[in-house]
N, CA, C and O atoms as CSV, one atom per row, in Angstrom:
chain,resi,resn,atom,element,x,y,z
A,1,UNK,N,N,159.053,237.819,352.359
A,1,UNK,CA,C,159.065,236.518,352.984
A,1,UNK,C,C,159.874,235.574,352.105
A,1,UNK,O,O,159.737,235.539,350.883
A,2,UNK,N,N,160.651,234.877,352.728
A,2,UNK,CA,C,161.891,233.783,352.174
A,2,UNK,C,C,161.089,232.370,352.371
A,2,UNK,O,O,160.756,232.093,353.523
A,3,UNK,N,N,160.673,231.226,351.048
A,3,UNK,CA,C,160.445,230.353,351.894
A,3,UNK,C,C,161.246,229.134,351.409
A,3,UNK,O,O,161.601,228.927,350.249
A,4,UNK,N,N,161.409,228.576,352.184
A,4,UNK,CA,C,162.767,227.150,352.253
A,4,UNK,C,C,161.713,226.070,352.005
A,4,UNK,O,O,160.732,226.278,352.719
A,5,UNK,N,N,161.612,225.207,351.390
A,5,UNK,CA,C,161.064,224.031,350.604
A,5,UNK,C,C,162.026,222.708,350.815
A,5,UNK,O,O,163.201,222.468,350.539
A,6,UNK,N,N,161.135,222.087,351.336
A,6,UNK,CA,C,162.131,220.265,351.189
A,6,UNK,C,C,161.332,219.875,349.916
A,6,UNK,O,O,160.222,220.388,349.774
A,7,UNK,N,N,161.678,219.233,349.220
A,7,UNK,CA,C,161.293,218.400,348.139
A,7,UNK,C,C,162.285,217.139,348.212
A,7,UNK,O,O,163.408,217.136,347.707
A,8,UNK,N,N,161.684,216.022,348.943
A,8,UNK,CA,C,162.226,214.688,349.090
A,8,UNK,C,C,163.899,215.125,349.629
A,8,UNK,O,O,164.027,215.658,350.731
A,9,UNK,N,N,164.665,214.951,349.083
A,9,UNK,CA,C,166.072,215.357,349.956
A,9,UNK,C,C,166.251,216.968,349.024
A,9,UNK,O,O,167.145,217.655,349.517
A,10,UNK,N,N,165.853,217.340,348.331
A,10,UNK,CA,C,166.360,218.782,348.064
A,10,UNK,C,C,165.792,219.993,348.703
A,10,UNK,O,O,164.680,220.080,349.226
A,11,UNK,N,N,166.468,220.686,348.622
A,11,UNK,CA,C,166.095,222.000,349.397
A,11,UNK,C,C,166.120,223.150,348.734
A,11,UNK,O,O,167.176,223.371,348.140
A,12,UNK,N,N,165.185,224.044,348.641
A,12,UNK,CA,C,165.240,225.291,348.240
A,12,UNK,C,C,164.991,226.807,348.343
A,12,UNK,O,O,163.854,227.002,348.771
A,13,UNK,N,N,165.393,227.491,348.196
A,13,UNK,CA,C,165.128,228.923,348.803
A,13,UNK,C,C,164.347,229.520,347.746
A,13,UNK,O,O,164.787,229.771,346.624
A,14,UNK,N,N,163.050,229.758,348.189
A,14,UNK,CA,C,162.110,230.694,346.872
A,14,UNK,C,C,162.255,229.928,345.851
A,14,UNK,O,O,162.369,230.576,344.811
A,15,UNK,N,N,162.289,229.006,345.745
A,15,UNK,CA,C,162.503,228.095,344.795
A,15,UNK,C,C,163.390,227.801,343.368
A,15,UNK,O,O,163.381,227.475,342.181
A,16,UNK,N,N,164.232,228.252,344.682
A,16,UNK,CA,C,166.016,227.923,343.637
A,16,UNK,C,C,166.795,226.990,344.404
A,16,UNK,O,O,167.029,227.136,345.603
A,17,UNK,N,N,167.197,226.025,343.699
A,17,UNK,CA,C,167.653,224.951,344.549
A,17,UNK,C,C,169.239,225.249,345.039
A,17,UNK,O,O,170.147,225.774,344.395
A,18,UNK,N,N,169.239,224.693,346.496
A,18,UNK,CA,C,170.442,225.027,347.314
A,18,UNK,C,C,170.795,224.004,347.616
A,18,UNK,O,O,170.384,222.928,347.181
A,19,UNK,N,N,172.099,224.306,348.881
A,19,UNK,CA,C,172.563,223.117,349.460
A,19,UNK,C,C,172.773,223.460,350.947
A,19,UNK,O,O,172.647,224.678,351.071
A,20,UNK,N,N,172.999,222.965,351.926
A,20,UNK,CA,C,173.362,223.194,353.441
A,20,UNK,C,C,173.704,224.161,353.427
A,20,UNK,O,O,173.118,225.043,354.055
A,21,UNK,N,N,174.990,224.434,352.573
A,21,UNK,CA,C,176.091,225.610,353.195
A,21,UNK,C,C,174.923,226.991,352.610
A,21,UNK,O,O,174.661,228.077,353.127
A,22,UNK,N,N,174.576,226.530,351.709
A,22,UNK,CA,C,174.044,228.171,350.909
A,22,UNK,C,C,172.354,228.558,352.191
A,22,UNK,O,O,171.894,229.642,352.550
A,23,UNK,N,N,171.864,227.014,352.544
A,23,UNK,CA,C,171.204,227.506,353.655
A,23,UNK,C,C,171.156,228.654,354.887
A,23,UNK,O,O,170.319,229.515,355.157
A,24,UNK,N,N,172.392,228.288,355.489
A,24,UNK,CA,C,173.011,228.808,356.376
A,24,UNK,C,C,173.408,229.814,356.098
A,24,UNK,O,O,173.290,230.605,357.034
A,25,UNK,N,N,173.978,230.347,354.983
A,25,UNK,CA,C,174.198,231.939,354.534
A,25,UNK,C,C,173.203,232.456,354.528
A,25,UNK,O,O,173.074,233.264,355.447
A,26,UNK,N,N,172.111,232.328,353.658
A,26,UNK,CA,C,170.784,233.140,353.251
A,26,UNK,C,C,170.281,233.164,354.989
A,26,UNK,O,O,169.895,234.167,355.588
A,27,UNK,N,N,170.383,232.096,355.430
A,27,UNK,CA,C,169.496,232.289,356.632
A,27,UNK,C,C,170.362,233.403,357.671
A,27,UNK,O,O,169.615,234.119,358.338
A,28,UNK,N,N,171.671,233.591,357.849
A,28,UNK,CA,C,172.050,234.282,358.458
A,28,UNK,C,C,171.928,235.841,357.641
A,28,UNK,O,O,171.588,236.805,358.328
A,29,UNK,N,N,172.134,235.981,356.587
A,29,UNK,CA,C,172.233,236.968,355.672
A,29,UNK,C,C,170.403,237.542,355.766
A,29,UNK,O,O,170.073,238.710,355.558
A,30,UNK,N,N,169.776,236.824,355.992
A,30,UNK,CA,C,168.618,237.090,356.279
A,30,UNK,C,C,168.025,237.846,357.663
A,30,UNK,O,O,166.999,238.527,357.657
A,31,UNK,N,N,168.822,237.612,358.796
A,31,UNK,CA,C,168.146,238.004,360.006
A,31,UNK,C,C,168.930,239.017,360.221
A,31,UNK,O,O,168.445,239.744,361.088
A,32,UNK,N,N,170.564,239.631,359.563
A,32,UNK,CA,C,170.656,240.912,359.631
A,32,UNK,C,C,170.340,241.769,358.721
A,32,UNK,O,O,171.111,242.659,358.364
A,33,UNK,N,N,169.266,241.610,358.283
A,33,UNK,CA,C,168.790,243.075,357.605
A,33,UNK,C,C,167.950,243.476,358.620
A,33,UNK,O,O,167.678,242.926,359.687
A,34,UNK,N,N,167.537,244.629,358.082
A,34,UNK,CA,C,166.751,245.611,359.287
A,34,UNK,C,C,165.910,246.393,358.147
A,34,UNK,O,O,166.250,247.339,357.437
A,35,UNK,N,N,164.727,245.690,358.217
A,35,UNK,CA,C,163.804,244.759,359.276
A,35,UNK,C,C,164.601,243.180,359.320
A,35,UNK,O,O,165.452,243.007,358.448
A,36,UNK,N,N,164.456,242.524,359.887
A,36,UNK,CA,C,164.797,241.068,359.001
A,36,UNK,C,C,163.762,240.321,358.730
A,36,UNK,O,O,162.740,240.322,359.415
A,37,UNK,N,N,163.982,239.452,357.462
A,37,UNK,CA,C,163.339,239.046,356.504
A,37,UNK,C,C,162.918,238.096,356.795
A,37,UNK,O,O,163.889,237.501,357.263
A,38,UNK,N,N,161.746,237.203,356.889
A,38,UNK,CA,C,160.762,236.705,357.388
A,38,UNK,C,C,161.287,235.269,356.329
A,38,UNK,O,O,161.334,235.137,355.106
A,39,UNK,N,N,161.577,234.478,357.311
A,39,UNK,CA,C,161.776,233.249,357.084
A,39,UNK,C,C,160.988,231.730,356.990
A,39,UNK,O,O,161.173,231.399,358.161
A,40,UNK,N,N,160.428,230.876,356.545
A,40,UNK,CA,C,159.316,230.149,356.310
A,40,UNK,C,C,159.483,228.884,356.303
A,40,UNK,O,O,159.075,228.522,355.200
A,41,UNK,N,N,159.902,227.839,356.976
A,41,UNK,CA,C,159.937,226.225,356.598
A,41,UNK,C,C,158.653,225.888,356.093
A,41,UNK,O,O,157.546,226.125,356.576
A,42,UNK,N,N,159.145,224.970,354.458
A,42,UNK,CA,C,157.302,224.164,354.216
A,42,UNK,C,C,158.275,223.084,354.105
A,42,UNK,O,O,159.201,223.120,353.294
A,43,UNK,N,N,158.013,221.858,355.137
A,43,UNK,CA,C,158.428,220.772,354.805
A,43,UNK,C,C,157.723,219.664,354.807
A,43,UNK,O,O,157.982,218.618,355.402
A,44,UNK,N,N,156.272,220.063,353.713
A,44,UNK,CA,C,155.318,219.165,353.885
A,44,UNK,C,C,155.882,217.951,352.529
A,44,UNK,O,O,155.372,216.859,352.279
A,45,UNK,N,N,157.134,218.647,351.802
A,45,UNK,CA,C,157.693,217.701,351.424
A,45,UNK,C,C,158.777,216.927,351.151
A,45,UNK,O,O,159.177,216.420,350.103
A,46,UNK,N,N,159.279,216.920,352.530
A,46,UNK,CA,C,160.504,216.109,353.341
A,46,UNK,C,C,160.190,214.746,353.159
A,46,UNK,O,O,159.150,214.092,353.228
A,47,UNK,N,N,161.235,214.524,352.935
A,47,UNK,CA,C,161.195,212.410,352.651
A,47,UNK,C,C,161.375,212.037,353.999
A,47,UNK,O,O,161.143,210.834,354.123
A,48,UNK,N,N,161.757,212.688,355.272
A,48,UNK,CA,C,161.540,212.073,356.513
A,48,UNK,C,C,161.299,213.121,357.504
A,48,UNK,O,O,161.373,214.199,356.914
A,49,UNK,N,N,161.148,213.222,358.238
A,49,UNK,CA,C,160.634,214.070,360.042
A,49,UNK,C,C,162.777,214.362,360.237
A,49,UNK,O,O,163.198,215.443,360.651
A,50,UNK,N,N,163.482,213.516,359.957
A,50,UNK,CA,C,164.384,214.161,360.327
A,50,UNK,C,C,165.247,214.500,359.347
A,50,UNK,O,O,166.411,214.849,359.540
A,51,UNK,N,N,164.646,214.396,358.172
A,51,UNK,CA,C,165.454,215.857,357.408
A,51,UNK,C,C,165.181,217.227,357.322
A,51,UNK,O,O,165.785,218.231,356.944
A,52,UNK,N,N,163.356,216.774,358.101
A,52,UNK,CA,C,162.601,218.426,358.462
A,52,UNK,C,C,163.207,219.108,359.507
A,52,UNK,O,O,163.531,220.295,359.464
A,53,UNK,N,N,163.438,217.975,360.923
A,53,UNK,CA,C,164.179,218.572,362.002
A,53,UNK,C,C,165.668,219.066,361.533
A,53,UNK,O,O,165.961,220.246,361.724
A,54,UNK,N,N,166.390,218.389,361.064
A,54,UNK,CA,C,167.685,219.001,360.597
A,54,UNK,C,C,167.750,220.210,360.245
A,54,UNK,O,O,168.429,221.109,360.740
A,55,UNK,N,N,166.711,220.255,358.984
A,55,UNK,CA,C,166.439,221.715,358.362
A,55,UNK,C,C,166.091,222.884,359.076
A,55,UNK,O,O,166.596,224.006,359.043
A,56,UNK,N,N,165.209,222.464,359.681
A,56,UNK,CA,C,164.729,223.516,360.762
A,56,UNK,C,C,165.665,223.897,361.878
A,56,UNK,O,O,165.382,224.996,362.354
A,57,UNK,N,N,166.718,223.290,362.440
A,57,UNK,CA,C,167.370,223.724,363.350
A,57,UNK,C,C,168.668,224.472,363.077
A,57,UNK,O,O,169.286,225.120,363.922
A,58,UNK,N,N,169.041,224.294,361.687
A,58,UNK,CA,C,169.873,224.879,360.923
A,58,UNK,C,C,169.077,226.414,360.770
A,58,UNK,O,O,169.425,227.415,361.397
A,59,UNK,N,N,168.165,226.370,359.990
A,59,UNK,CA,C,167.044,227.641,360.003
A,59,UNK,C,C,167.344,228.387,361.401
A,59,UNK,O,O,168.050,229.379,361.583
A,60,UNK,N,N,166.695,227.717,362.229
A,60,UNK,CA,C,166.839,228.197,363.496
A,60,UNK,C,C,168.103,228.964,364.462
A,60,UNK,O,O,168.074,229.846,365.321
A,61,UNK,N,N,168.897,228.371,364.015
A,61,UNK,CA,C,170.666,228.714,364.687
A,61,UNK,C,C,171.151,229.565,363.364
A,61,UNK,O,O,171.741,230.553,363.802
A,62,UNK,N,N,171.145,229.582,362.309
A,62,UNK,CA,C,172.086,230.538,361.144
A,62,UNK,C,C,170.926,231.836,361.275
A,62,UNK,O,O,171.420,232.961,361.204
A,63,UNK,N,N,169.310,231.744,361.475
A,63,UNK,CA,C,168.823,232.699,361.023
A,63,UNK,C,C,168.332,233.449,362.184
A,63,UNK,O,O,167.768,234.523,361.972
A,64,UNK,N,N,168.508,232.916,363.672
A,64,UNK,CA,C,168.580,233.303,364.895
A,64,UNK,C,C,166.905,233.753,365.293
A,64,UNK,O,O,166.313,234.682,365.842
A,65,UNK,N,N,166.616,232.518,364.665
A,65,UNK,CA,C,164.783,232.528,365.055
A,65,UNK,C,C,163.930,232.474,366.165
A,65,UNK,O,O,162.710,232.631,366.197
A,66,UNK,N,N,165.140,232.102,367.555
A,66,UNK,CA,C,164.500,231.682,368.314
A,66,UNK,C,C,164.976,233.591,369.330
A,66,UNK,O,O,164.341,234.082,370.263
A,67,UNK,N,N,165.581,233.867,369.001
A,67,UNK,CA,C,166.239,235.237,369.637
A,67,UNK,C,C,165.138,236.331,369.108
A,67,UNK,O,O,164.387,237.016,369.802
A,68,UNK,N,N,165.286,236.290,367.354
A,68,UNK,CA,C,164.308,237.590,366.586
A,68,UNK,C,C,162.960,237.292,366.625
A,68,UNK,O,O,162.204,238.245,366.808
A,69,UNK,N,N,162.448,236.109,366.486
A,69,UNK,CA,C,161.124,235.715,365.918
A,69,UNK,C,C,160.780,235.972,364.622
A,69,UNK,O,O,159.654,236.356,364.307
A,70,UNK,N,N,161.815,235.756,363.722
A,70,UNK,CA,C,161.483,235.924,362.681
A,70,UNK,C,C,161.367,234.858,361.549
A,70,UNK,O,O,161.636,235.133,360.379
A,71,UNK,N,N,161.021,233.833,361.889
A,71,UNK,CA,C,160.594,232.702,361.280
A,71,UNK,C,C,159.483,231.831,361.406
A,71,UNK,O,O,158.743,231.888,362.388
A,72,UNK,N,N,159.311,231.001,360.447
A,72,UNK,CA,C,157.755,230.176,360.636
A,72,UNK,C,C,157.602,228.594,360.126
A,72,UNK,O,O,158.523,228.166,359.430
A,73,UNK,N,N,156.889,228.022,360.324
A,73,UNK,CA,C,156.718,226.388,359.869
A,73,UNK,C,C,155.556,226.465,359.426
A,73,UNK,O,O,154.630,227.063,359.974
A,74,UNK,N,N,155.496,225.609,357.961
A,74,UNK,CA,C,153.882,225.425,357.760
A,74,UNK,C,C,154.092,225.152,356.181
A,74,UNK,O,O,155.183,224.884,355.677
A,75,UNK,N,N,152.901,225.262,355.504
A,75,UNK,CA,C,153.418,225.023,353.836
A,75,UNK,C,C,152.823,226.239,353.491
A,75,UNK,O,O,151.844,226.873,353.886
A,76,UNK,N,N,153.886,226.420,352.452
A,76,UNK,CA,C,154.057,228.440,351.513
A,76,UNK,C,C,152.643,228.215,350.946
A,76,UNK,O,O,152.595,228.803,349.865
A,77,UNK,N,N,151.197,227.468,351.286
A,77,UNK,CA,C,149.999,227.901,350.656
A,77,UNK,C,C,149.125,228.507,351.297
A,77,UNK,O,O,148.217,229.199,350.837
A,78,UNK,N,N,149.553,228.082,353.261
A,78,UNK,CA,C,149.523,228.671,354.317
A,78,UNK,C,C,150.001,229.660,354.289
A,78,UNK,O,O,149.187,230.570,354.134
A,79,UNK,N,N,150.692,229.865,354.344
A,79,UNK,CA,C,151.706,231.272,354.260
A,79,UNK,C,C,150.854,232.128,353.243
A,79,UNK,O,O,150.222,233.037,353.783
A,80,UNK,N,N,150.774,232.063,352.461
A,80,UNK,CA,C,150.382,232.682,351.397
A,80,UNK,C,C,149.215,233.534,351.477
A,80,UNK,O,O,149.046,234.740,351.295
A,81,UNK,N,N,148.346,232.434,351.849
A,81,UNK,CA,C,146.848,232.947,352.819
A,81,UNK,C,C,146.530,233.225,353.828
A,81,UNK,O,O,145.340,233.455,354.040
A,82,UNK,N,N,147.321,233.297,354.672
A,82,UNK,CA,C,147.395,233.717,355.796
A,82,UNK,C,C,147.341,235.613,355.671
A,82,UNK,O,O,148.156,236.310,355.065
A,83,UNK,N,N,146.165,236.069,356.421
A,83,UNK,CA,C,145.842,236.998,356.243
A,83,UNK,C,C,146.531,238.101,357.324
A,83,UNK,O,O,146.504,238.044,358.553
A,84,UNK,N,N,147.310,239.367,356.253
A,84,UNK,CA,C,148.285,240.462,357.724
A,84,UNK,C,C,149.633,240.043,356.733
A,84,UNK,O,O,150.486,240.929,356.792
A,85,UNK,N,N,150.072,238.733,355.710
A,85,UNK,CA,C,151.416,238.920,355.757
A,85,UNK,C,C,151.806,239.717,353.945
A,85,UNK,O,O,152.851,239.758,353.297
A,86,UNK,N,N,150.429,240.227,353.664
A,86,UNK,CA,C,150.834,240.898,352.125
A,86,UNK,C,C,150.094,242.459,352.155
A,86,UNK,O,O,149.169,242.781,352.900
A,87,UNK,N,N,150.727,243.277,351.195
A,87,UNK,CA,C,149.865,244.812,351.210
A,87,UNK,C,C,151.041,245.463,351.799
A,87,UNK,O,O,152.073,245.119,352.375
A,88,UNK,N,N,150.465,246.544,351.420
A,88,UNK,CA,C,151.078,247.745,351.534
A,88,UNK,C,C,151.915,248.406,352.733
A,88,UNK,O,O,152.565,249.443,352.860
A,89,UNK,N,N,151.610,247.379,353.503
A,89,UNK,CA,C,152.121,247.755,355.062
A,89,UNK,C,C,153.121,246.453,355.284
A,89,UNK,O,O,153.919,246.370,356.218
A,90,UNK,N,N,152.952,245.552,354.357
A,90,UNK,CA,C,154.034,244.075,354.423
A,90,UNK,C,C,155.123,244.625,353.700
A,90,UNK,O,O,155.354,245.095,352.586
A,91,UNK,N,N,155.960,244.276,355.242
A,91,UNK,CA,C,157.493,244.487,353.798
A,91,UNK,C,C,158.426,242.715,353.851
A,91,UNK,O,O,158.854,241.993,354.751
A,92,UNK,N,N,158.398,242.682,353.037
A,92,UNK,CA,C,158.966,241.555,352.270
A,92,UNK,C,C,160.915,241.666,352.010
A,92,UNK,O,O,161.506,240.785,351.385
């Protein structure tokens, strides 16, 4: 699981800081692997609703989330605990 982080205007992947363009790669570079790789918006810390929407629709169109289903919204503590997405049968 990949997860994308707003922190006020920065953004990050697994928590290495990026920029738009490197978004859009990972996120496309992401939905052709096979399986593809499970993608995650936490933008519980976005400095506005529309740098979350921005983010997310970028997510959405480079990582082709709405075609695979292979993405999610929520914060990576959710994610985390969310029970079914770790073990031996999770591939990451």
């Amino acid at each position: 699981m990949n997860i994308v982080a707003i922190h006020g205007s920065e953004l990050t992947w697994n928590g290495v800081s990026i920029d738009n363009a490197v978004l859009r790669k990972y996120s496309a570079q992401s939905a052709q692997l096979n399986p593809a790789a499970f993608v995650v918006l936490d933008a519980t810390g976005a400095d506005s609703c529309l740098t979350a929407v921005k983010i997310r629709d970028e997510i959405d169109v480079y990582g082709r989330c709405r075609s695979d289903g292979v993405c999610g919204q929520g914060s990576a503590e959710a994610w985390e605990r969310a029970g079914g997405l770790s073990g031996p049968n999770w591939i990451e």
